[in-house]
N, C-alpha and C positions, 0 to 999 in steps of 0.2 A: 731496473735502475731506480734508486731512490729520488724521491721529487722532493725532499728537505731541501732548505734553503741551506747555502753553503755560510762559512762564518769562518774567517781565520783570524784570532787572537797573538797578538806580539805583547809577551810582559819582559819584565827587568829589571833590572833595580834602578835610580837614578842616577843618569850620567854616563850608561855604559853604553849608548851608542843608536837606542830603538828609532829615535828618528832618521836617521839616514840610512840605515837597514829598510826600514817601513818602504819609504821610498823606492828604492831600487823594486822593492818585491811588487809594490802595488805598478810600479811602471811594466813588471816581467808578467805578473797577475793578472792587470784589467783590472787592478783594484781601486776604492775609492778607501779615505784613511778616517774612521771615527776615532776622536778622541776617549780616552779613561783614564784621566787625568783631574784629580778633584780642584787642583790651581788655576789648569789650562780655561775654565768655564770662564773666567774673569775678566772681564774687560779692562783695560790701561794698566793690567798688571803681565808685562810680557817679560821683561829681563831674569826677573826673578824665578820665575814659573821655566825659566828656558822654553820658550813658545817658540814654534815655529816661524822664521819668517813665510812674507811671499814667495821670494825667491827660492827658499829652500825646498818650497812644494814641489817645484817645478811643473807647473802646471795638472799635478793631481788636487782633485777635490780632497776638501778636509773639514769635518763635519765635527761641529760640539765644541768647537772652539770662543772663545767672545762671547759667551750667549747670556751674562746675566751681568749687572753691576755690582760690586764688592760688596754691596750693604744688601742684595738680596738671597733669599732662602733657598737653594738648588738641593734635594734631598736624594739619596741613591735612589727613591723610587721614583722620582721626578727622572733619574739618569736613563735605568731601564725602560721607561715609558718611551722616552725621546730615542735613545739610540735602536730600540725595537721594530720601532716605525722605518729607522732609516736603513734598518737591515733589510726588512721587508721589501723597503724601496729601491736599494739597489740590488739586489737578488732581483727581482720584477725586472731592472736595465739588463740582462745577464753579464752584469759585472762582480768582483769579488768587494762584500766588505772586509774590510782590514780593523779591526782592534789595537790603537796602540797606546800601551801607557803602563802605569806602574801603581794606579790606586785600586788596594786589591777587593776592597767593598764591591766597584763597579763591575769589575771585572766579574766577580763572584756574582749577580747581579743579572749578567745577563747566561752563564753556564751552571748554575745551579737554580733551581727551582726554592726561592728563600721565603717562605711565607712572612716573617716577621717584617719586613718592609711593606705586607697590605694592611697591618695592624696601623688606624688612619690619629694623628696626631691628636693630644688630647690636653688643647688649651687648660682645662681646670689646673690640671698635673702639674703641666709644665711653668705655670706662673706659679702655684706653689714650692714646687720644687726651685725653682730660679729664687723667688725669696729669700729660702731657707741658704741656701749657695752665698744669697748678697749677705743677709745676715753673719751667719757664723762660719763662710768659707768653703772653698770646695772640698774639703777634707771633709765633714760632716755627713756633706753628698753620697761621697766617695764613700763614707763607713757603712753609712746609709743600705749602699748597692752593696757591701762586704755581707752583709746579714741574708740579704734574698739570691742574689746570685757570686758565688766568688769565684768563677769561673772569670766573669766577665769584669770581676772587680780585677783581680791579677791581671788583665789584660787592657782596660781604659786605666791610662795615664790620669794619676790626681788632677790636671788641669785641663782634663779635656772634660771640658762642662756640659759641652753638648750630647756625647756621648753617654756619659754619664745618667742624665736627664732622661734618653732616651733609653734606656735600659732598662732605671726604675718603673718608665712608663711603660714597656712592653708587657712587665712584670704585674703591675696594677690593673690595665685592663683586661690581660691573656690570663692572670693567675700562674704563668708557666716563666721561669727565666728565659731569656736572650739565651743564653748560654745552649739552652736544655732544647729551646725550640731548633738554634743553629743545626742540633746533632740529630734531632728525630725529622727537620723537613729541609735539611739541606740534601735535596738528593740532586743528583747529578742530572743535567738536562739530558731528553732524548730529541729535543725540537730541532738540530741543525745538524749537516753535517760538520763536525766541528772538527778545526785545527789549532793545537795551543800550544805556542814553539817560546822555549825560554831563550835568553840571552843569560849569559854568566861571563865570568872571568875570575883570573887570579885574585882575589880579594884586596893583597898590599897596592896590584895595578890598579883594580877599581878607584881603591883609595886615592889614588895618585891624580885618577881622574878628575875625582869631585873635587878636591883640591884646586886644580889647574881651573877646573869650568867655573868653581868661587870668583877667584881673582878675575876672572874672563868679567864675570858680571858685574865686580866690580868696575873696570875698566869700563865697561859699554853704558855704566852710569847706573846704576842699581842702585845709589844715594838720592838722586834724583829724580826716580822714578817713585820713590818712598815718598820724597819730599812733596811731590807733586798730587800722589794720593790724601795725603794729609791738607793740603791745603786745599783741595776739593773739597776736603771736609768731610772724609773716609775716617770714620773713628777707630782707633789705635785696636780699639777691644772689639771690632768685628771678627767673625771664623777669616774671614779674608786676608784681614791682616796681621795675625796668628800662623800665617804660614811664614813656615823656613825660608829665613834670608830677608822675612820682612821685620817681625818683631823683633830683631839684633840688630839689625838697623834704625828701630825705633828709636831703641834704646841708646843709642851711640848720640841720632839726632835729640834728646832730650838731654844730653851730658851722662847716663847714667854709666857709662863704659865708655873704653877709646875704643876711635875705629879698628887698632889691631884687635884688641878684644873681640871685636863686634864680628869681624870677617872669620876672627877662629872658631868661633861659635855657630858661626854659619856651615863653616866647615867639618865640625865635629858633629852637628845635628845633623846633616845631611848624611854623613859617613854611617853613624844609629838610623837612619831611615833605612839606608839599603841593607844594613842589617835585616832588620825587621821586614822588607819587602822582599827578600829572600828567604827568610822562616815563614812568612805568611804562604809565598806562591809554592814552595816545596811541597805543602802538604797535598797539594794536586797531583795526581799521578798521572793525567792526562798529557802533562805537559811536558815534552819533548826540549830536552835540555840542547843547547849550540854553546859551546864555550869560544868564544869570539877570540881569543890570543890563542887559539888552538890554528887557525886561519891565516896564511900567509897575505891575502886582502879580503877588502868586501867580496867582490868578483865570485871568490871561492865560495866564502859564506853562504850567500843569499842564493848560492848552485846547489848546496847542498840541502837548503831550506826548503829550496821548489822542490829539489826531487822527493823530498820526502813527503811534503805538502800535496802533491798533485796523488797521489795514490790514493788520497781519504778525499778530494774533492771533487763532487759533479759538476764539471765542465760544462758549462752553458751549449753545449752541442747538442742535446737530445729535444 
């Protein structure tokens, strides 16, 4: 019988449902729920992020949530360090960790083996590079990365600066693209027993979803929640504040759109996310697809999850 440590991973797109599937399973499991969620890390940013209440736990632990302030630097290898420990540790309780969430770096992070996250930050670079970005604009950057890797240039969005940044940097100190490293040291882990069960659905329903859970957050005060970060004195241009549902909201509170504007754009960005977190997670084949409107309820669902779950996982019995 294998003495790997057990590890069951729930990805999905946004909004189709992972937190209250999680639940049930980690209650049927003996599981405890780490977050992989790059929003959820945030403190006083809940509505937005759709974080879990307390009540919704219902008494299961949930681990990676709240853990840093808007204005601090959380890196996927900072993610892997911390949730590795805690897998350790609850495997050590003979409980299950549970995996839940939809950022596919983290996830990637802890089931493949990625060398270019030990590649260690390199202040010189990245203030020059930052420079050059205030100067003549992300586009520059952006061309910048088009010349040494264009793998990775087609795939980091013009405004995503960080990324960007860190790209050319893997590039300058490794000699080797982001891209080219991905494909020759992304190999697949052999350290756990590992389960990676997808969530899908009808895509017009999905649609329908994010739609509904927009307005939700509007409702429960997502204006206010914004307003309140800003007046902490959470700058507009942190990565924090850069997230969907935040920046459209920004922009509404400065006049530069109306709130119907502001809430569609919240809606149509999030709709292109689960796009994109559904091309990203496909490409795994590890991962065992549930299409959720296939399901007459949860009850069903999360029966059919264990039974196929429990066949790949060593039971804390031995």
């Amino acid at each position: 019988m294998s003495n790997k440590d057990n590890l069951f991973i729930l990805i999905g797109p946004t909004a189709i449902g992972k937190t209250a599937v999680s639940i049930e399973l980690a209650k049927s499991l003996n599981g405890e729920i780490i977050s992989a969620d790059s929003m959820q890390i945030y403190k006083y940013m809940d509505i937005g992020t759709a974080k879990i209440t307390p009540e919704e736990m219902e008494g299961i632990p949930h681990h990676l949530i709240d853990i840093v302030y808007p204005d601090e630097e959380f890196t996927v290898a900072d993610y892997k360090s911390q949730a590795e420990k805690i897998i350790a540790d609850i495997n050590s309780r003979n409980k299950l960790p549970i995996v839940v969430g939809g950022t596919g770096l983290y996830v990637n992070s802890l089931v493949y083996d990625l060398n270019f996250t030990q590649v260690p930050p390199n202040e010189e670079i990245r203030e020059r590079l930052e420079y050059l970005a205030d100067k003549y604009g992300n586009e520059y950057i952006h061309k910048m990365l088009e010349k040494i890797d264009k793998m990775s240039f087609d795939r980091i969005h013009v405004m995503d600066r960080k990324r960007i940044i860190r790209a050319i940097e893997i590039y300058e100190v490794t000699g080797k693209p982001m891209s080219e490293q991905g494909k020759n040291f992304r190999k697949q882990t052999d350290k756990y027993n590992l389960v990676m069960v997808g969530l899908n659905m009808d895509r017009e329903k999905l649609y329908e979803k994010i739609n509904l859970r927009v307005d939700k957050m509007i409702e429960e005060g997502l204006i206010e929640e914004v307003s309140k970060l800003l007046k902490l004195g959470y700058n507009k241009d942190l990565v924090s504040m850069q997230g969907i549902g935040y920046k459209e909201i920004i922009w509404y509170l400065e006049g530069d759109i109306s709130l119907e504007e502001s809430i569609e754009l919240i809606k149509k960005a999030s709709r292109n996310y689960a796009k994109r977190q559904l091309t990203w997670f496909r490409r795994d084949n590890r991962i065992k697809w549930f299409y959720v409107d296939e399901y007459s309820n949860m009850a069903h669902l999360v029966k059919h999850i264990i039974d196929y779950s429990e066949k790949i996982l060593r039971r804390g019995l031995n």
